[in-house]
C-alpha positions in Angstrom: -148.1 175.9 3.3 -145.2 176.6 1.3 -144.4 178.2 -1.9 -141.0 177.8 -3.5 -139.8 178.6 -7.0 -136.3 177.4 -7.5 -133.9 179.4 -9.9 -132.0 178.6 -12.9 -132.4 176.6 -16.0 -135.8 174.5 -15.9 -134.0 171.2 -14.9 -132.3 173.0 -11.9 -134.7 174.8 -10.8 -137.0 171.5 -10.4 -133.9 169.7 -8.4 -133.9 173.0 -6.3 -137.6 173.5 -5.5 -138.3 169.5 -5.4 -135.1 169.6 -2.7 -136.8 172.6 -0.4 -140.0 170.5 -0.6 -138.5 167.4 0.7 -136.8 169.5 3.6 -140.2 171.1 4.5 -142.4 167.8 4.5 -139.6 166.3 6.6 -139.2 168.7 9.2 -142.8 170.2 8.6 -143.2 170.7 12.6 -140.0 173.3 12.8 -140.6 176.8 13.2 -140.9 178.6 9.1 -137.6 180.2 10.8 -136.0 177.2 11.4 -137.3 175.7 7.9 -136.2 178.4 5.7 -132.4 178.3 7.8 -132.7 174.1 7.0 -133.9 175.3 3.2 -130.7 177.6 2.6 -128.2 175.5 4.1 -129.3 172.8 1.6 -129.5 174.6 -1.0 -125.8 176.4 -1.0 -124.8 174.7 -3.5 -127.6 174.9 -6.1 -128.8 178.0 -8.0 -131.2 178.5 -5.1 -134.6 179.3 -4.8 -137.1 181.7 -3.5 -139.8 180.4 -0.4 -142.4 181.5 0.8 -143.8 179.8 4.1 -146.7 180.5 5.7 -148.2 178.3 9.4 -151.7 178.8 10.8 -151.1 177.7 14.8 -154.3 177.2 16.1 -153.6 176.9 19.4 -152.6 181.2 19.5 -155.2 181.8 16.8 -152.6 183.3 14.8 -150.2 183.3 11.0 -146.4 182.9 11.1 -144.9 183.9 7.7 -141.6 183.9 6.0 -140.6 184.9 2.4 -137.0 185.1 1.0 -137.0 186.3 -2.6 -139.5 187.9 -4.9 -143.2 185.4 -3.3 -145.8 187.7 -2.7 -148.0 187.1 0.4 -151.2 188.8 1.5 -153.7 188.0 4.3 -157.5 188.6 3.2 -159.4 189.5 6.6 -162.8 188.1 6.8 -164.3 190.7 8.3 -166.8 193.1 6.4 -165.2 194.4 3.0 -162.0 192.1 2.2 -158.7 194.3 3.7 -155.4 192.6 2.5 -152.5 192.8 4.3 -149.3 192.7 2.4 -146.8 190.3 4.1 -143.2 191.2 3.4 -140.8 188.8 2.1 -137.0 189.3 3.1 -134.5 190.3 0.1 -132.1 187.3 -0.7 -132.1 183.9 -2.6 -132.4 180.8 -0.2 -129.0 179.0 -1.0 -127.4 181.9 -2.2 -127.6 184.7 0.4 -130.3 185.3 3.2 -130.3 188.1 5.9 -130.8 187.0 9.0 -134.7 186.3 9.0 -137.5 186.5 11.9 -140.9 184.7 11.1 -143.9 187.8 11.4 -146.4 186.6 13.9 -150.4 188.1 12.7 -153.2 187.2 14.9 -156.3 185.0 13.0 -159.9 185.0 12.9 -162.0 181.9 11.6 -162.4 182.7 8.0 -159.1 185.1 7.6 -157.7 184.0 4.2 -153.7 183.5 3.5 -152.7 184.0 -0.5 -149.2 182.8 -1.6 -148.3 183.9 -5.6 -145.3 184.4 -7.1 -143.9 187.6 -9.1 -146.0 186.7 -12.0 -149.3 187.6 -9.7 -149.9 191.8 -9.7 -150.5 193.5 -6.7 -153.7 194.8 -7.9 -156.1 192.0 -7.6 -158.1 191.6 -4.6 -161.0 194.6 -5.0 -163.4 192.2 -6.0 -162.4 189.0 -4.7 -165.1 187.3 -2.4 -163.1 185.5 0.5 -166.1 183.8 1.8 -165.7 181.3 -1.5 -163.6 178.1 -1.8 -160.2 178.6 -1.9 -159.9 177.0 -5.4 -162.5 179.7 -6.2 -160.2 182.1 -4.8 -157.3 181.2 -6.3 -158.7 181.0 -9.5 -160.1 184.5 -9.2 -156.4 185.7 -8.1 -155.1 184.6 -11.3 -158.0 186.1 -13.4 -157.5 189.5 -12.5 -153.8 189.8 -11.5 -151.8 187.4 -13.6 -148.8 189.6 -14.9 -146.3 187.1 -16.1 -145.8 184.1 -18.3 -146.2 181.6 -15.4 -147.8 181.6 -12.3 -148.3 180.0 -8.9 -151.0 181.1 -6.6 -151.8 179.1 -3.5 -154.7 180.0 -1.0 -155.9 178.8 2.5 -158.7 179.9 4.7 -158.6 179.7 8.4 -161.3 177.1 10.0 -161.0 177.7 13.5 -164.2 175.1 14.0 -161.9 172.5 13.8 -158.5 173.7 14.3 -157.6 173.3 10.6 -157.3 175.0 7.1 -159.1 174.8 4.2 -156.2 175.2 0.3 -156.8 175.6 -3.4 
């Protein structure tokens, strides 16, 4: 899954994100290392953008992540009481400047959730949140209790390891 807000006026930013989501569908199987690099070399001479990418592999039962910019990340275990994990994104602007960037590897359990927002979306909003509902469900409950800004993106998957796959809203 991927989040990516691109910078600059409206019709820029649209050229920039709808760019970084072409790149990702087309090379979709690369590492989310490999796919941010592709991302900021093809955005260089745009405004840029900020991406957040996140790849369950079911095959190691685990999460890689990559952020670049200000995307917000957590990881809802489904274990007991939700716990949420705060996955760091690296400080830059894809097409402008990145550091050099490693993809963070988190093991998975069938039902561990994965929650993408951008800054608009408070840190402050997971106490109640009941992971065991649909995604959409989830989202929507992210953006009652934390929205913070004047637009926002929140995009949430669950880990099915029944059949190897994910569940999004």
């Amino acid at each position: 899954m991927a989040l990516v807000v691109g910078l600059g006026r409206p019709e820029e930013a649209a050229v920039t994100a709808k760019t970084a989501a072409i790149l990702i569908r087309r090379y979709a199987r690369e590492s989310v290392r490999a796919l941010m690099n592709r991302c900021h070399r093809n955005l260089l001479m745009s405004r840029g953008a900020v991406i957040g990418l996140a790849r369950f592999d079911a095959t190691q039962d685990c999460l890689r992540w990559l952020g670049v910019g200000n995307v917000r990340a957590w990881l809802g275990r489904s274990e007991g009481k939700p716990i949420f994990e705060r996955l760091m994104p690296y400080m830059g602007v894809a097409g402008y400047y990145i550091p050099v960037v490693r993809e963070t590897k988190l093991a998975l359990k069938s039902g561990d959730t994965i929650i993408l927002a951008n800054e608009a979306i408070g840190a402050d909003f997971g106490g109640d949140l009941d992971l065991k509902e649909d995604p959409q469900v989830v989202a929507e409950g992210v953006l009652k209790r934390g929205f913070e800004g004047d637009q926002a993106t929140v995009l949430v998957a669950r880990y099915n390891k029944k059949n190897g796959e994910s569940d999004g809203g």
